[in-house]
C-alpha positions as CSV (number, residue, x, y, z in Angstrom):
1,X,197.3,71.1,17.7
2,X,199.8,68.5,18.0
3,X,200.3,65.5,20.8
4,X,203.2,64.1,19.3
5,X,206.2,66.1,18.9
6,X,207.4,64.1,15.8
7,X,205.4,62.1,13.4
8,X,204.2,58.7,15.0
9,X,205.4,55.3,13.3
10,X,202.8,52.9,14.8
11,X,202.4,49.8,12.4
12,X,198.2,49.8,12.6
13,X,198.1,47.4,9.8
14,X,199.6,44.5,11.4
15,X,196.8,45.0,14.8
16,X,193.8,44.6,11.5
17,X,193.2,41.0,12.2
18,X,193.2,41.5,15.9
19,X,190.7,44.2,15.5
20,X,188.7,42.3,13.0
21,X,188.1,39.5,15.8
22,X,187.3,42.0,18.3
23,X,184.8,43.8,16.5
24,X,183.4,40.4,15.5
25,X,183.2,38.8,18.8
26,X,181.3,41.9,20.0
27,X,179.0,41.6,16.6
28,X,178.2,38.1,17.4
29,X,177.7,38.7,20.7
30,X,175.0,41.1,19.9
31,X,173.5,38.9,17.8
32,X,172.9,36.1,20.3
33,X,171.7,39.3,22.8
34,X,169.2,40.1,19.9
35,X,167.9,36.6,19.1
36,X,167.6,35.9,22.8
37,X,165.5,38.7,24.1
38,X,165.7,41.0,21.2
39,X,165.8,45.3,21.9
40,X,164.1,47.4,24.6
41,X,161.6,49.0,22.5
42,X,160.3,52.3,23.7
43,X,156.8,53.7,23.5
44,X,157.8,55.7,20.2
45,X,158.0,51.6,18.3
46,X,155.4,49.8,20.5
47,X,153.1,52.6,21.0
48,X,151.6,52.6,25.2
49,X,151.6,55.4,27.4
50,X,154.7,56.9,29.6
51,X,153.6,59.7,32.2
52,X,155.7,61.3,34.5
53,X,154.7,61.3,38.0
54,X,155.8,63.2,41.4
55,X,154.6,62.6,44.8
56,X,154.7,64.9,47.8
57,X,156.2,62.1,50.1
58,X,158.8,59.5,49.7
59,X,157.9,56.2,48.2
60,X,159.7,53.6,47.0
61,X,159.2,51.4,42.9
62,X,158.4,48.7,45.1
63,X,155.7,50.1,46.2
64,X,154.3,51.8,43.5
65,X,155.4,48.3,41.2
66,X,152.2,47.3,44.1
67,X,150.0,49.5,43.1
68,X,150.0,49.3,39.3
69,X,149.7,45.5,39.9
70,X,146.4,46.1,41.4
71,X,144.9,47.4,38.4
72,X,146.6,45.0,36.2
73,X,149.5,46.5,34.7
74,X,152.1,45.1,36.3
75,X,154.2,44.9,33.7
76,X,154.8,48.4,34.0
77,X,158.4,49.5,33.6
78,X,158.9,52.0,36.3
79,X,162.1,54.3,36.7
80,X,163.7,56.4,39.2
81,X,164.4,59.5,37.6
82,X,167.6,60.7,39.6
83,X,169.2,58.4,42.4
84,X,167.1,60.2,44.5
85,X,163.7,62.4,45.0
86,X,159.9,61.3,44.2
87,X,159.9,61.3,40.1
88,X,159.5,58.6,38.2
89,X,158.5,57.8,34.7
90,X,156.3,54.7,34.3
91,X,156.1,53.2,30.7
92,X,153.2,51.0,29.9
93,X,152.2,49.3,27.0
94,X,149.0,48.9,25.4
95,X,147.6,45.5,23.7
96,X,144.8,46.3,21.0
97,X,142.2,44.4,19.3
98,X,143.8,42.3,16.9
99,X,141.3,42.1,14.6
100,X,140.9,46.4,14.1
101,X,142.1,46.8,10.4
102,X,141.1,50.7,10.2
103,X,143.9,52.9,11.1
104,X,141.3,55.5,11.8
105,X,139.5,53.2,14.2
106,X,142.5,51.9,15.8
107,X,143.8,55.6,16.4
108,X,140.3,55.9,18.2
109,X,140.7,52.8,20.6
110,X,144.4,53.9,21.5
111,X,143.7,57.2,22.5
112,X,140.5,55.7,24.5
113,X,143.1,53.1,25.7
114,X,145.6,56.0,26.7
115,X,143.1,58.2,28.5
116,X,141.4,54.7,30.6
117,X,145.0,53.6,31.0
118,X,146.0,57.4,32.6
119,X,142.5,57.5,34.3
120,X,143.4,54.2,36.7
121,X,146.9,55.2,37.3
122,X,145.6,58.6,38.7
123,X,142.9,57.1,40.6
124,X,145.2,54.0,42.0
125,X,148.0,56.9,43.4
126,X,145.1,58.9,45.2
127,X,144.2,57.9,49.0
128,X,140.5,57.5,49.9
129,X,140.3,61.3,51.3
130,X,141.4,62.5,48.5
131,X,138.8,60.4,46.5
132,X,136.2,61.7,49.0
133,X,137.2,65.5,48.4
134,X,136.3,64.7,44.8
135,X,133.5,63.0,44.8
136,X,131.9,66.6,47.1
137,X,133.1,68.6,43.9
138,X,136.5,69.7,45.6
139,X,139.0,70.4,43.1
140,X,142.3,68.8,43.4
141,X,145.1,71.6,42.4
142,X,148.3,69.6,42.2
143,X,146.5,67.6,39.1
144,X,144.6,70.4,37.6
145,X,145.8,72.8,34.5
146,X,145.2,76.3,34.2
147,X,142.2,76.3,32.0
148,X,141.0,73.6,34.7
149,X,141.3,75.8,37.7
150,X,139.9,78.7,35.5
151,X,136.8,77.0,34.3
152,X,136.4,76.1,38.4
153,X,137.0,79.7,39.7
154,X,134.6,81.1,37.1
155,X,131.7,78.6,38.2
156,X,132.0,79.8,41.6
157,X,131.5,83.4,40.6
158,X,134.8,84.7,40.0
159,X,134.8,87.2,36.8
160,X,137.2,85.3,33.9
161,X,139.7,87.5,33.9
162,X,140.4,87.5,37.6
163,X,140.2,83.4,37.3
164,X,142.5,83.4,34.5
165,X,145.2,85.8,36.5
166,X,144.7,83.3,39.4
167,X,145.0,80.3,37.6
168,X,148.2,81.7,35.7
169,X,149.9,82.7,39.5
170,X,149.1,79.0,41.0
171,X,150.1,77.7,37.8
172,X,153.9,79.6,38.2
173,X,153.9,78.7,41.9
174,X,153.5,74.6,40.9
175,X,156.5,75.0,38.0
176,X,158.9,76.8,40.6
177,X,158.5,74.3,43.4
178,X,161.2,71.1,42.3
179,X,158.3,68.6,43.0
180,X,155.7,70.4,41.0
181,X,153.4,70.2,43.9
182,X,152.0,72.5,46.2
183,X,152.0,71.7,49.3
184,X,148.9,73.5,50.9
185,X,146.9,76.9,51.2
186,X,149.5,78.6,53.1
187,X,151.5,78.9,50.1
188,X,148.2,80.1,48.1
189,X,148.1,82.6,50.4
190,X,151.4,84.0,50.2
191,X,150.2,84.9,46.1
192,X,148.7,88.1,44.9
193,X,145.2,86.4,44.9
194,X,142.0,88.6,45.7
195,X,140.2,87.4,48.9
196,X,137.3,85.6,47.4
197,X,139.7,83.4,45.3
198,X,141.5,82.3,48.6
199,X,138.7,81.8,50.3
200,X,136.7,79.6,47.9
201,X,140.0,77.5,47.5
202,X,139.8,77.2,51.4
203,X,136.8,75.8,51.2
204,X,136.5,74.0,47.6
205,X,140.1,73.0,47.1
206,X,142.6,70.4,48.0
207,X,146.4,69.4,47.1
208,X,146.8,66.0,45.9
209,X,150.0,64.2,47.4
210,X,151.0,63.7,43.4
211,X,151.0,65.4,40.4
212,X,151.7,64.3,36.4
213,X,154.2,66.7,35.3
214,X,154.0,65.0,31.8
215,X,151.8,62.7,30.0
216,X,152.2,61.2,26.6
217,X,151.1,57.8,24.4
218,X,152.0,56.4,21.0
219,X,149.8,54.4,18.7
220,X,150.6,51.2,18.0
221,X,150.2,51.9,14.3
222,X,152.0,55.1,14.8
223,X,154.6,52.6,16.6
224,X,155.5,50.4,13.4
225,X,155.5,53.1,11.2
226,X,158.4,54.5,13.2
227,X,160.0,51.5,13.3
228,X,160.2,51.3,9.7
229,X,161.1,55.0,8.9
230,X,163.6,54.7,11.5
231,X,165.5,51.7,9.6
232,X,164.9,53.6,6.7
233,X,166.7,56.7,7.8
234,X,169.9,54.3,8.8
235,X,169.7,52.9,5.2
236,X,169.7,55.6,2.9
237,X,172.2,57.3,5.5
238,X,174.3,54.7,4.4
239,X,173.5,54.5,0.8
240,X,174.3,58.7,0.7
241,X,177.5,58.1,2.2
242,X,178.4,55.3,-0.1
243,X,177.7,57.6,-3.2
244,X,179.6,60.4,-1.9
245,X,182.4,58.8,-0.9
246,X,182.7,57.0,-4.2
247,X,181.9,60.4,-5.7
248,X,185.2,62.2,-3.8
249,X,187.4,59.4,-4.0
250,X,187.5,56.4,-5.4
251,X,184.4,53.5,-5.3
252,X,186.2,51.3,-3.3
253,X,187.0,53.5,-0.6
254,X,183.4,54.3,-0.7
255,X,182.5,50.7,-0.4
256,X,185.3,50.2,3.1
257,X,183.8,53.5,4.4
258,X,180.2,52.1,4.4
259,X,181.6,49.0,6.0
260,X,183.6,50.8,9.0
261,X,179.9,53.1,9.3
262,X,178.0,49.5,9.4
263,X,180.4,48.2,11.6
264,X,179.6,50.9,14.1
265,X,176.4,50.6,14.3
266,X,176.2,47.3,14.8
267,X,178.8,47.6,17.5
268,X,176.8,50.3,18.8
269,X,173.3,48.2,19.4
270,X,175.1,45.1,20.6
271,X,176.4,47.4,23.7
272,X,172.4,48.9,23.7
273,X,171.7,45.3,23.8
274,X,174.0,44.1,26.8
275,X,172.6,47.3,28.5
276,X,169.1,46.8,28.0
277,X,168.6,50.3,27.0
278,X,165.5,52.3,26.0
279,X,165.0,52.0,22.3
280,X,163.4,55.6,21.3
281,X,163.7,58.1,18.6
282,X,166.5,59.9,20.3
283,X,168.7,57.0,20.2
284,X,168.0,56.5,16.4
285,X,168.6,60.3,16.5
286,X,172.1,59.4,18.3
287,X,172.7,56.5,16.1
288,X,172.6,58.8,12.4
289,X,174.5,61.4,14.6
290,X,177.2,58.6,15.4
291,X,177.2,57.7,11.4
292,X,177.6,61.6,10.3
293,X,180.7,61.7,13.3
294,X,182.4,58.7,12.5
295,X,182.8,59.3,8.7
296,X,183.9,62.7,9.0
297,X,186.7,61.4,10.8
298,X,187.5,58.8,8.1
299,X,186.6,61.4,5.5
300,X,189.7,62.6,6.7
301,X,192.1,59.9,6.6
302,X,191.2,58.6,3.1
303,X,191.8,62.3,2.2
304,X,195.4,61.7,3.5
305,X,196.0,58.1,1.6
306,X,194.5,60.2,-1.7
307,X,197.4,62.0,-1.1
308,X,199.9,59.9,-0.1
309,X,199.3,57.4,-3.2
310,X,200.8,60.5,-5.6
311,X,203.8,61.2,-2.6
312,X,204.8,57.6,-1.8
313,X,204.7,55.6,-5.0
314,X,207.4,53.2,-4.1
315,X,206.2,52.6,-0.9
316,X,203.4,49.1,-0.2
317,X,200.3,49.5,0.3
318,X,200.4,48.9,4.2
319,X,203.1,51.5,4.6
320,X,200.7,54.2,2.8
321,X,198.0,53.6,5.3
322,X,199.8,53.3,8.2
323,X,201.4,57.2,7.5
324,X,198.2,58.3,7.0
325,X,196.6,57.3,9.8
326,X,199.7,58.4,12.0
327,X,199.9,62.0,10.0
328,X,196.3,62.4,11.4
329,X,196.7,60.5,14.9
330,X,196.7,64.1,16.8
331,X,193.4,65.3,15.2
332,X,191.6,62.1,16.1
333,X,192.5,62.1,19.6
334,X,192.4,65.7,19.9
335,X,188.7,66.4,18.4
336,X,187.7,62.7,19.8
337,X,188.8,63.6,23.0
338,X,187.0,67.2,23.3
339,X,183.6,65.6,22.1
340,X,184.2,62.9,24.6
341,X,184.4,65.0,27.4
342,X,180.8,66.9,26.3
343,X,179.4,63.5,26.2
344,X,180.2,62.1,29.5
345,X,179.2,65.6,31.0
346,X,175.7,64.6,29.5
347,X,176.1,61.4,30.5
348,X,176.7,62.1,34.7
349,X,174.4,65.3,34.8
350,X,171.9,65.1,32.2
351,X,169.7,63.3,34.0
352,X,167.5,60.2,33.2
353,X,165.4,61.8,30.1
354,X,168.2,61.9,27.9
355,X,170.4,58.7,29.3
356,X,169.8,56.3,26.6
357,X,170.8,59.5,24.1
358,X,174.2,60.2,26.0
359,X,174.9,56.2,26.5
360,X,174.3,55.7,22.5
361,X,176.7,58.8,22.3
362,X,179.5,57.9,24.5
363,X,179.7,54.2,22.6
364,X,179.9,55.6,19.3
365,X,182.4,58.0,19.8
366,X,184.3,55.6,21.5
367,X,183.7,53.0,18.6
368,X,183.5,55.4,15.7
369,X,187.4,56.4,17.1
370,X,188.1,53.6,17.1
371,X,187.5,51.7,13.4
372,X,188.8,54.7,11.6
373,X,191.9,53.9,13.2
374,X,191.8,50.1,12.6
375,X,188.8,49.0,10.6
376,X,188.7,52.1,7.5
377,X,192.4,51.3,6.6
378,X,191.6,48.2,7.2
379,X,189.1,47.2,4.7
380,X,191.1,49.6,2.3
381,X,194.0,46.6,3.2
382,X,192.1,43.8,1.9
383,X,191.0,45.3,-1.2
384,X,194.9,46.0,-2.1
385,X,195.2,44.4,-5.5
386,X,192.4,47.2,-6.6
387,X,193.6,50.6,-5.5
388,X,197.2,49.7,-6.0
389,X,196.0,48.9,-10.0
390,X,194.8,52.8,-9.7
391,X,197.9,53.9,-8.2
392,X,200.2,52.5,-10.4
């Protein structure tokens, strides 16, 4: 597919410097970001706990903000998820014991850690009633899993198998409703149950005004590990491409193909930086993604200047690379353009679980467009003297 009905001319080489101090001035810019308050780390690098919580009534971060202040994690980071509704993720992290050296022991405190931390976060959302209905032995069946509600129904005389059916149907009923909450017997009632199920949840049972539809933590030595494999993974990325590169082509073209790559990802965090976004595995995920897109699309060009070094030997250096880059113009924008779209389609409707994914997305395509047009060639440009010793 074509956009331009004749071959573009556009003289790319001459915009290089311009682009150069772009690209820098949003490099350094990252920098200073970094230095001054450094990335948003998420529970996967710092280890804590992040559960996800939704409450039968409206309420505002404000006020739950309050509440996690009263048991001393106010430092909580606390997020909408949607512009509207009553589900929120709240992230917390956990400080341990400097002075634990066994990985095995410090595994132990975090998952204690994790299960006090989840404990008073459960027992600051409930109101006293619902702390009364407890403490008679009630069971609470917004907040209680299957094998939970089937343990109860069994102590109270119901046979296993007709606890487990029951448990399973309540169980369906809280995943259909948006909130994940039922909101009271009558809704019970409307199940297949048997009588004496129904009536022993009249009696023993009660719906929470919240429910944890998820639940996770991270260790902290779990944490840095990640940290480190996740640099890792960028590095050898990078070192692969390199090789390859040099392998298909030429060594210098390898060696301005890693550079364009670098470029892009440091481009990339600065604008995670000046958004303050969520540091997790998916964005690394995002980030090797971006690496893998962007070179594909150089791939592609250097494939063209191989070419064009045999077809245009009288021709400079700058002419060669500006051809190439115009003979391959409509296949940039084109498969650019259609990947874009996906993106921002993530981006608007995905929802709040996969934001920071979809953000680190839309910048690197945007970016890794963008440097194979004027950074690849680029770089190839400054190392002139040596591939036009090859092609001569």
């Amino acid at each position: 597919m074509k956009i331009f009905k004749n071959e573009p001319k556009f003289k790319f080489m001459k915009k290089r410097y311009i682009a150069f101090l772009l690209s820098g001035l949003i490099i350094l810019a990252g920098f200073y970001s970094f230095y001054s308050k450094g990335f948003n780390l998420g529970i996967d690098f710092t280890g804590g706990t992040m559960v996800e919580v939704s409450f039968m009534k409206n309420i505002s971060v404000g006020e739950i903000r309050s509440m996690m202040k009263k048991i001393g994690l106010s430092k909580s980071e606390i997020t909408r998820v949607g512009n509207t509704g009553n589900k929120f993720f709240i992230k917390t992290e956990q400080s341990l014991d400097k002075n634990v050296s066994n990985e095995k022991a410090s595994r132990l405190k975090d998952a204690n850690l994790h299960e006090e931390i989840t404990n008073r976060i459960k027992d600051i959302f409930m109101t006293d009633e619902e702390r009364g209905y407890l403490s008679q032995g009630k069971i609470d069946i917004n907040n209680s899993a299957k094998k939970r509600i089937t343990d109860f129904l069994a102590s109270n005389g119901i046979s296993h198998d007709i606890a487990a059916d029951s448990a399973e149907k309540i169980d369906k009923l809280k995943k259909e409703k948006s909130k994940g909450l039922i909101d009271g017997i009558a809704e019970i009632e409307q199940l297949d149950l048997k009588k004496r199920v129904i009536s022993i949840l009249k009696e023993k049972a009660f719906f929470g005004n919240f429910t944890f539809l998820s639940n996770d933590y991270v260790g902290s030595q779990v944490g840095r590990k990640l940290r480190q494999q996740a640099t890792l993974a960028t590095v050898w990325a990078m070192i692969g491409m390199l090789l390859y590169i040099g392998f298909r082509f030429r060594f210098i073209f390898g060696i301005a193909a890693v550079v364009t790559l670098l470029h892009d990802v440091l481009v990339t965090l600065s604008f995670i930086l000046f958004f303050n976004v969520e540091v997790t595995l998916t964005v690394i995920a995002a980030i090797l993604t971006i690496v893998g897109y962007s070179l594909n699309d150089t791939i592609v060009i250097f494939d063209r200047v191989r070419d064009n070094l045999k077809l245009m030997r009288r021709d400079n250096a700058e002419a060669i690379l500006d051809r190439s880059i115009n003979q391959t113009l409509s296949r940039t924008i084109v498969t650019s353009g259609t990947t874009l779209l996906t993106v921002l389609a993530l981006f608007f409707l995905g929802g709040e679980v996969i934001h920071a994914f979809s953000f680190t997305l839309l910048v690197g395509i945007v970016i890794g467009t963008y440097s194979s047009i004027f950074q690849s060639c680029a770089w190839l440009r400054i190392w002139e003297k040596h591939f036009l010793k090859k092609k001569k």
